[in-house]
C-alpha positions as CSV (number, residue, x, y, z in Angstrom):
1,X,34.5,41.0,-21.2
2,X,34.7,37.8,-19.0
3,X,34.4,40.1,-16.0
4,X,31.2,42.0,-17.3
5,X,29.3,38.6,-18.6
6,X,30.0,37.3,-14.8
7,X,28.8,40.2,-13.4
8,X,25.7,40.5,-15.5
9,X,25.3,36.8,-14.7
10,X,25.3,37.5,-11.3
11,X,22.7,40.9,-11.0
12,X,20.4,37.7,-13.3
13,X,20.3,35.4,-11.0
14,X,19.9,38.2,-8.0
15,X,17.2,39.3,-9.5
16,X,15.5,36.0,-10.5
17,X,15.9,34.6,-6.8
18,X,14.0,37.9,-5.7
19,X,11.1,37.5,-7.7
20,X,10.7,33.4,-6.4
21,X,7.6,32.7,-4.6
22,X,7.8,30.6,-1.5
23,X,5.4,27.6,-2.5
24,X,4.5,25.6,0.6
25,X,3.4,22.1,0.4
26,X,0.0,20.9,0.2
27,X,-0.4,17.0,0.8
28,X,-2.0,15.6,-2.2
29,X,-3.0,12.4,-0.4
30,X,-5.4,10.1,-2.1
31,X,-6.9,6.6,0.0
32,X,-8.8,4.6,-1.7
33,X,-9.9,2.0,1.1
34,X,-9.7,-1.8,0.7
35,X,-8.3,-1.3,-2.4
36,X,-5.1,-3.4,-1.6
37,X,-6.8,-5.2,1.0
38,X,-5.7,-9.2,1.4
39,X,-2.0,-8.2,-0.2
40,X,1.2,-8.0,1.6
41,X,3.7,-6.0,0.3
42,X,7.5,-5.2,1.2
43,X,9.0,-2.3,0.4
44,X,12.6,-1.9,0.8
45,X,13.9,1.8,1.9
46,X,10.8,1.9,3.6
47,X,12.0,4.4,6.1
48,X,13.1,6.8,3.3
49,X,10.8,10.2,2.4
50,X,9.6,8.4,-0.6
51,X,8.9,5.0,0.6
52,X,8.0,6.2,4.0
53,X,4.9,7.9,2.1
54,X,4.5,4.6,0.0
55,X,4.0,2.5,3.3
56,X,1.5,4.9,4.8
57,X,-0.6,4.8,1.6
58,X,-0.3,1.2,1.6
59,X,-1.3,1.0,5.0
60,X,-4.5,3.0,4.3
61,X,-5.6,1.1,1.5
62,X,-5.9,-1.9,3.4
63,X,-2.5,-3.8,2.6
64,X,0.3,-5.5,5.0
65,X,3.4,-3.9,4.6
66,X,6.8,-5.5,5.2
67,X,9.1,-2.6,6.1
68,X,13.1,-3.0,5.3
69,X,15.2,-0.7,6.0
70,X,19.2,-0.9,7.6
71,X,17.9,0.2,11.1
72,X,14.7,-1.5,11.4
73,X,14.5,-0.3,15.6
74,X,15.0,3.1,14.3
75,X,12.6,3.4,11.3
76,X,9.9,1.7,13.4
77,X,9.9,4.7,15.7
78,X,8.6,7.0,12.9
79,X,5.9,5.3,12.3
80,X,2.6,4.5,14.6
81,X,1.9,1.2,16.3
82,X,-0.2,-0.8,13.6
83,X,-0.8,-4.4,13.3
84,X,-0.3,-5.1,9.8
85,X,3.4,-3.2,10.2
86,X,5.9,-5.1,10.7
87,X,9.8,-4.1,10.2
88,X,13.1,-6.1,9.0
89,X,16.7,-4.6,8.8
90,X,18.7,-5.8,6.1
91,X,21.6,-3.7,4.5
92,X,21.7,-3.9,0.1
93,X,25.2,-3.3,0.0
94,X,25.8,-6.6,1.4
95,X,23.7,-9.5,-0.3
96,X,25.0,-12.7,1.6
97,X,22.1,-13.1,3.8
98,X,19.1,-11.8,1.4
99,X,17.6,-15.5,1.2
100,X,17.1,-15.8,4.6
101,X,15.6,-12.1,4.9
102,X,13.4,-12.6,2.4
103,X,12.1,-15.8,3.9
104,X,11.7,-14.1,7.1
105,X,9.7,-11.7,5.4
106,X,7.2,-14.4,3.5
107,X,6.6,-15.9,7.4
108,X,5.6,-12.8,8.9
109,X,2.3,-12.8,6.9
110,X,2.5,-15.4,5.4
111,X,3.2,-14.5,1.5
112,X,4.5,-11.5,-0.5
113,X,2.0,-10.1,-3.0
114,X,4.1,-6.6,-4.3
115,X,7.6,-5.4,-4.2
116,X,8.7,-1.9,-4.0
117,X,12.3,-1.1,-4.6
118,X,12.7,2.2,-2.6
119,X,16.1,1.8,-1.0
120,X,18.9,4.1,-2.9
121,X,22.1,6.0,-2.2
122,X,23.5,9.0,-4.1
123,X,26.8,11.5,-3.3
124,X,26.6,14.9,-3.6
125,X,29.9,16.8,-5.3
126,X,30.8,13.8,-7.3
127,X,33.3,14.8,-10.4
128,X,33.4,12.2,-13.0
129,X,37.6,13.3,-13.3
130,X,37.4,12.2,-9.5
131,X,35.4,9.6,-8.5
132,X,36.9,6.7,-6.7
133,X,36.2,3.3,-7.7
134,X,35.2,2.2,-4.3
135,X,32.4,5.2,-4.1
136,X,31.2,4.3,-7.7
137,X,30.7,0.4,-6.4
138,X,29.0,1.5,-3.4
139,X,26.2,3.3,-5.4
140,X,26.2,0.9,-7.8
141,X,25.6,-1.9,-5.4
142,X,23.0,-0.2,-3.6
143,X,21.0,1.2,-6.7
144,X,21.4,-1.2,-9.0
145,X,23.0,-5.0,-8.2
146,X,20.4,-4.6,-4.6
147,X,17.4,-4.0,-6.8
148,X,18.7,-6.5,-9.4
149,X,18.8,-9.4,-6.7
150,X,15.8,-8.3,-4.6
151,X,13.7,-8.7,-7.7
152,X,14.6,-12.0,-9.4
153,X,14.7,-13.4,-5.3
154,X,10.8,-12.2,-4.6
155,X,9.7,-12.9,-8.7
156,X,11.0,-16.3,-8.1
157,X,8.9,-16.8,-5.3
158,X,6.2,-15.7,-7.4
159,X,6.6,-17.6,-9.9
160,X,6.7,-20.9,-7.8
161,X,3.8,-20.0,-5.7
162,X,1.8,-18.9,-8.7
163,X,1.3,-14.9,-7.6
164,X,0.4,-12.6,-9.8
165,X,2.1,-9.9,-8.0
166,X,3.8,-6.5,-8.7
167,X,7.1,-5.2,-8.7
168,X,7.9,-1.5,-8.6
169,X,10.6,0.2,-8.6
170,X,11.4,3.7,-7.6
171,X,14.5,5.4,-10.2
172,X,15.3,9.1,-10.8
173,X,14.8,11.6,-13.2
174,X,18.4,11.7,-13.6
175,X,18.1,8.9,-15.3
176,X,16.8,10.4,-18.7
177,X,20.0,12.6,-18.4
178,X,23.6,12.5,-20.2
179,X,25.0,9.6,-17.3
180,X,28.9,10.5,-16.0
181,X,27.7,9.4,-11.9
182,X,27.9,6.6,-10.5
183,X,23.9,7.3,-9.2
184,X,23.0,8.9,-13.0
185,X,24.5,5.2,-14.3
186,X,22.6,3.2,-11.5
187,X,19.4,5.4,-12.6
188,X,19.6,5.0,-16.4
189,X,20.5,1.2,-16.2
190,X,17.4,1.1,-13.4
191,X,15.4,2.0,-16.5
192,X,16.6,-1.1,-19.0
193,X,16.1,-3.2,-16.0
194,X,12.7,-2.5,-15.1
195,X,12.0,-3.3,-19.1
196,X,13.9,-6.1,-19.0
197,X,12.3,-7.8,-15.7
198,X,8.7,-6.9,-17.1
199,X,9.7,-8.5,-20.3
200,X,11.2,-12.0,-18.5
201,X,8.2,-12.0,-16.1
202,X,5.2,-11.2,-17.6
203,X,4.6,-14.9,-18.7
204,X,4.6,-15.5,-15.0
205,X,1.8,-13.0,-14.5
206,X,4.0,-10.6,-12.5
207,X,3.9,-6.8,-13.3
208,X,6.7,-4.7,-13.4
209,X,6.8,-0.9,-13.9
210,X,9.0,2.3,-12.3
211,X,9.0,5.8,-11.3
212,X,11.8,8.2,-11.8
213,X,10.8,11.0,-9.6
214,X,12.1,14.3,-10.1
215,X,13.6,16.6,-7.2
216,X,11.1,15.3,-4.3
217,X,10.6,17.2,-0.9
218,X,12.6,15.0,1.4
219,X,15.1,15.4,4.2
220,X,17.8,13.3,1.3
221,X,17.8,16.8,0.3
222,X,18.0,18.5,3.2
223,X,13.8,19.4,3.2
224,X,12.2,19.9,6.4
225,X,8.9,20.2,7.1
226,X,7.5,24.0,6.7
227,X,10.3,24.4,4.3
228,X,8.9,26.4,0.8
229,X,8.9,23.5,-2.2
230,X,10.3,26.1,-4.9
231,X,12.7,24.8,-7.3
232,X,14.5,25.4,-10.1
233,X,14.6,22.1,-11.3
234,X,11.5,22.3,-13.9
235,X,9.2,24.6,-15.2
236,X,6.8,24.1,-12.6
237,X,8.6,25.9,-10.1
238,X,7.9,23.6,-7.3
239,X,9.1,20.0,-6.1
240,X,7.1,16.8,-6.0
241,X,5.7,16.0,-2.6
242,X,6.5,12.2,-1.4
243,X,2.4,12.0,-1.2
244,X,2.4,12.5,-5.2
245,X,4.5,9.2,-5.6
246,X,2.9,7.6,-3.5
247,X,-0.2,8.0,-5.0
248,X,1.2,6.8,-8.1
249,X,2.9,3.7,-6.7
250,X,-0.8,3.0,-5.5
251,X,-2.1,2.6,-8.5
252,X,0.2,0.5,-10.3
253,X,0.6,-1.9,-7.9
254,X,-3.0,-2.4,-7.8
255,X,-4.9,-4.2,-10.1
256,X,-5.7,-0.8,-11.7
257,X,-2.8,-0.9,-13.1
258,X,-2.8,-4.3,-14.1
259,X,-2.1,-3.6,-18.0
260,X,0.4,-0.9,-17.7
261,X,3.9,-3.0,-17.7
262,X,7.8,-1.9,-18.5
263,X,6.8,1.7,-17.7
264,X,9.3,3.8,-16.2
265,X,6.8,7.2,-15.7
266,X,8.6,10.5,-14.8
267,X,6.9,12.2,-12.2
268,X,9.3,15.5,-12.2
269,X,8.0,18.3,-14.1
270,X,9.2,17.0,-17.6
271,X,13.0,17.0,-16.4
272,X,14.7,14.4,-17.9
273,X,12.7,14.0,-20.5
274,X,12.0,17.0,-22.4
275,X,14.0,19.4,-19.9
276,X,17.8,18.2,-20.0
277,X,20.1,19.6,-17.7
């Protein structure tokens, strides 16, 4: 019986990958000029899929853009020459230096208006029965303790220079989901934290808000460009495109999105919150 429910299984899922459609990508791009014009922004992970697309929009909305990233000479090279670009290489699993990056960063344009947490690690093939306890502090470190410190360093700059600046950060679906891995923990507890920092900074007139993507056309997993954007992962059938987030993360950093604060807003096809894997 075991036998005939694996085979019958297996002629499903034959059959279901034959009928797929090969959805190709469409960049949903939106500018909205001047709109962030006069702020500086830095956005850690910059040279990632996501916060690659973050910078750009950015960029195109008028902003200065801080870009960190652990190989600044490298990650400049994928992007064109611009003059309000500028690129600082700093790695989040080690946090020894982060005062004097960030003031590096504050003297390149002179301030720091919005923060974007972009930077983030995960392991593929990670068994909870298995995990080492130096791969499950590396993730955490990165994900969670990096974004932690980055936050309260910039927010206290804030506070003391009297900016009424933003703070995003970017999380996972994976974070609405049951949590046995390392990067599910980092995500879920991402989620508490963005409440929690909105909460202890609002006085201060500092906005804080998230987005927990869902699976997100990106070479982290292993998308190239002219690759189909079909998935399994939600009912959709397709994946986000790093343009979608980025259009989000425009708005809330701007004063659009001035009154939205504590939100983590999944961007993923409804997985993780009504569709559980």
């Amino acid at each position: 019986m075991k036998i005939v429910n694996k085979i019958k299984g297996l002629l499903r899922w034959v059959i279901k990958e034959s009928n797929r459609k090969e959805i190709r990508p469409i960049i949903p791009k939106v500018t909205i000029p001047n709109l962030l014009k006069g702020k500086v922004a830095i956005v850690m992970g910059g040279g990632g899929g996501i916060g690659k697309a973050i910078v750009n929009s950015f960029i195109d909305s008028g902003c200065q853009v801080i870009v960190v990233s652990r190989n600044a000479e490298k990650t400049k090279t994928s992007f064109p020459k611009h003059e309000d670009l500028a690129f600082l290489s700093f790695d989040l699993s080690d946090l020894s230096s982060l005062n004097e990056m960030m003031q590096h960063a504050i003297g390149i344009f002179g301030k720091i208006d919005i923060l974007v947490n972009s930077a983030g690690t995960h392991t593929e093939n990670v068994d909870f029965w298995t995990v080492s306890e130096a791969e499950y502090d590396r993730v955490l470190d990165i994900n969670l303790k990096g974004c932690y410190f980055v936050s309260r360093q910039i927010a206290i700059y804030m506070k003391e220079k009297g900016i009424n600046g933003h703070i995003l950060n970017i999380s996972s679906s994976t974070g609405g989901e049951p949590s046995w891995s390392p990067y599910r923990i980092s995500k879920r507890a991402l989620e508490g934290l963005t409440l929690g920092m909105a909460q202890m900074m609002q006085p201060y007139g500092i906005v804080v808000n998230g987005i927990a993507p869902g699976e997100v056309a990106t070479s982290l997993i292993n998308w190239k460009e002219g690759d189909s954007i079909d998935t399994e992962h939600n009912q959709f059938g397709r994946m986000s495109m790093p343009e979608e987030v980025a259009n989000l993360a425009l708005f809330l950093v701007s004063d659009l999105g001035n009154m939205v604060t504590g939100q983590m807003i999944y961007m993923s096809g409804g997985r993780g919150v009504y569709d559980i894997r």
